[in-house]
C-alpha positions as CSV (number, residue, x, y, z in Angstrom):
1,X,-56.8,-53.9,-92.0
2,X,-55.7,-56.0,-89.1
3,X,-54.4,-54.5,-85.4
4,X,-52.4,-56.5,-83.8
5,X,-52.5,-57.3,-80.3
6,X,-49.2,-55.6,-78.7
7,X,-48.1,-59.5,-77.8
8,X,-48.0,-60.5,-81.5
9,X,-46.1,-57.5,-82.5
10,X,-43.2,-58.4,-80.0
11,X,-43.1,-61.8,-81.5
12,X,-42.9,-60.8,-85.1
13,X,-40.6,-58.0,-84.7
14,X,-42.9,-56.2,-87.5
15,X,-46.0,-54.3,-88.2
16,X,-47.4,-50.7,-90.1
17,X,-48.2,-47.9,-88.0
18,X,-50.7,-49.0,-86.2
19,X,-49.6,-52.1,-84.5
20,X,-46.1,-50.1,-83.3
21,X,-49.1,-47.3,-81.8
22,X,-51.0,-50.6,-80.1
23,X,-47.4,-51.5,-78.9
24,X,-46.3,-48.8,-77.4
25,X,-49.4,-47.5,-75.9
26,X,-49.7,-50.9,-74.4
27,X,-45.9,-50.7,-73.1
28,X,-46.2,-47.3,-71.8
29,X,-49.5,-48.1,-70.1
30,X,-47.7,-51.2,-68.6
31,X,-45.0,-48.5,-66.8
32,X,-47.5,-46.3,-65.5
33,X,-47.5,-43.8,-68.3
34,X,-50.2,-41.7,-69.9
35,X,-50.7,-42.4,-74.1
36,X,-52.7,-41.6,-76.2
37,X,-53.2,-42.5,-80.2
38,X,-53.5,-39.9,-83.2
39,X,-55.3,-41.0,-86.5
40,X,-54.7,-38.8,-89.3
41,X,-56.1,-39.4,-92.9
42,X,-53.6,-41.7,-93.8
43,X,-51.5,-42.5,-89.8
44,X,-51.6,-43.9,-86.7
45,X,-49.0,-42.7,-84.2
46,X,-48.7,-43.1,-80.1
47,X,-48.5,-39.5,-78.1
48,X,-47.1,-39.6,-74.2
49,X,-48.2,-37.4,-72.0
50,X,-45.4,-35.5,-70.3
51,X,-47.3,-33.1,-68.3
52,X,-47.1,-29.2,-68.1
53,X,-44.1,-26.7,-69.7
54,X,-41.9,-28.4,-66.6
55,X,-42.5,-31.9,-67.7
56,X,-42.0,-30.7,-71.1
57,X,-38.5,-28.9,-70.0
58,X,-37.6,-31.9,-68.3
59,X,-38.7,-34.5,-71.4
60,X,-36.7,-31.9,-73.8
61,X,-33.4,-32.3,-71.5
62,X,-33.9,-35.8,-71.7
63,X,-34.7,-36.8,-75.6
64,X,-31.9,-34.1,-76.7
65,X,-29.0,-34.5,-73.9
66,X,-29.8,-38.2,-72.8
67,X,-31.4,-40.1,-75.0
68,X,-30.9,-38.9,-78.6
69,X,-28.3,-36.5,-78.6
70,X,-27.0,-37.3,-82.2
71,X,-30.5,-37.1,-83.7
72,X,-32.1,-34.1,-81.8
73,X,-29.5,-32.2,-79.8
74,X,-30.6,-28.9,-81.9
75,X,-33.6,-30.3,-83.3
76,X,-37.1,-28.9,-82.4
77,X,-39.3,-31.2,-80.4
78,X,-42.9,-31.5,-81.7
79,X,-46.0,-32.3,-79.6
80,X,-49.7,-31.0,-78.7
81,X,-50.9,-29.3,-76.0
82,X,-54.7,-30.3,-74.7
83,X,-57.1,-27.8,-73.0
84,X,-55.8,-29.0,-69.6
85,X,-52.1,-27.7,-70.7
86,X,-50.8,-31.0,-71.0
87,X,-48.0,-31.7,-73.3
88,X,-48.1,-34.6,-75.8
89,X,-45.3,-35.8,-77.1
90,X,-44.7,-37.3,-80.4
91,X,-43.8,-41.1,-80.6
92,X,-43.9,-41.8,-84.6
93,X,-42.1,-44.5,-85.0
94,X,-41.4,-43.1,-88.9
95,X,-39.0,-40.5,-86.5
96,X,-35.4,-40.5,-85.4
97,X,-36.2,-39.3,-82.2
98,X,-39.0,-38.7,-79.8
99,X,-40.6,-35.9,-80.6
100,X,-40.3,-35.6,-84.2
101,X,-42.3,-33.7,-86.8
102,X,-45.5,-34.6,-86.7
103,X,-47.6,-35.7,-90.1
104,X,-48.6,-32.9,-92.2
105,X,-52.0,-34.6,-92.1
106,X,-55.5,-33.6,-90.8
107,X,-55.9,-35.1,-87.2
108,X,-59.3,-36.8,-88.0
109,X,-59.7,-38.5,-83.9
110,X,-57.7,-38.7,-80.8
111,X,-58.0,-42.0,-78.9
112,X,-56.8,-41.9,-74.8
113,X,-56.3,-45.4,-73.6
């Protein structure tokens, strides 16, 4: 298995699961945002940080009334919340939309960069 640095992954336009998490943890690092990566048995996808059940509110509005209103307009938004009551949202890049259904896989470790 190889990870690509987030710079070769721009260049190529390609990669598995794991160099799109490296990519956008290192892009939303690079704006000031909070990420974080999920391994599962057989995954590797990015989660953001969106804050409490307001930042959640507000994240909803904007994936389903902004952002991805064909896709997830009525769709239900999946993400974690930590000990701290932080929400995570999902970023899989195997989903339509921000906040799509997670993996039905065991979370085996939880990386914060």
């Amino acid at each position: 298995e190889y990870f690509a640095k987030a710079s070769e992954s721009v260049g190529l336009l390609a990669g598995d699961c794991d160099d799109h998490a490296i990519l956008m943890a290192a892009s939303i690092k690079a704006i000031g945002g909070t990420v974080r990566l999920v391994r599962t048995t057989e995954h590797i996808y990015p989660e953001l940080n969106v804050g409490d059940a307001e930042g959640m509110k507000h994240a909803a509005f904007l994936i389903r009334r902004v952002l991805f209103p064909e896709q997830a307009r009525h769709a239900a938004l999946y993400y974690h919340t930590d000990a701290d009551g932080n929400h995570w949202i999902n970023l899989d890049y195997t989903r339509h939309y921000p906040g799509g259904e997670v993996m039905d896989e065991k979370i085996v470790g939880i990386l914060h960069v």
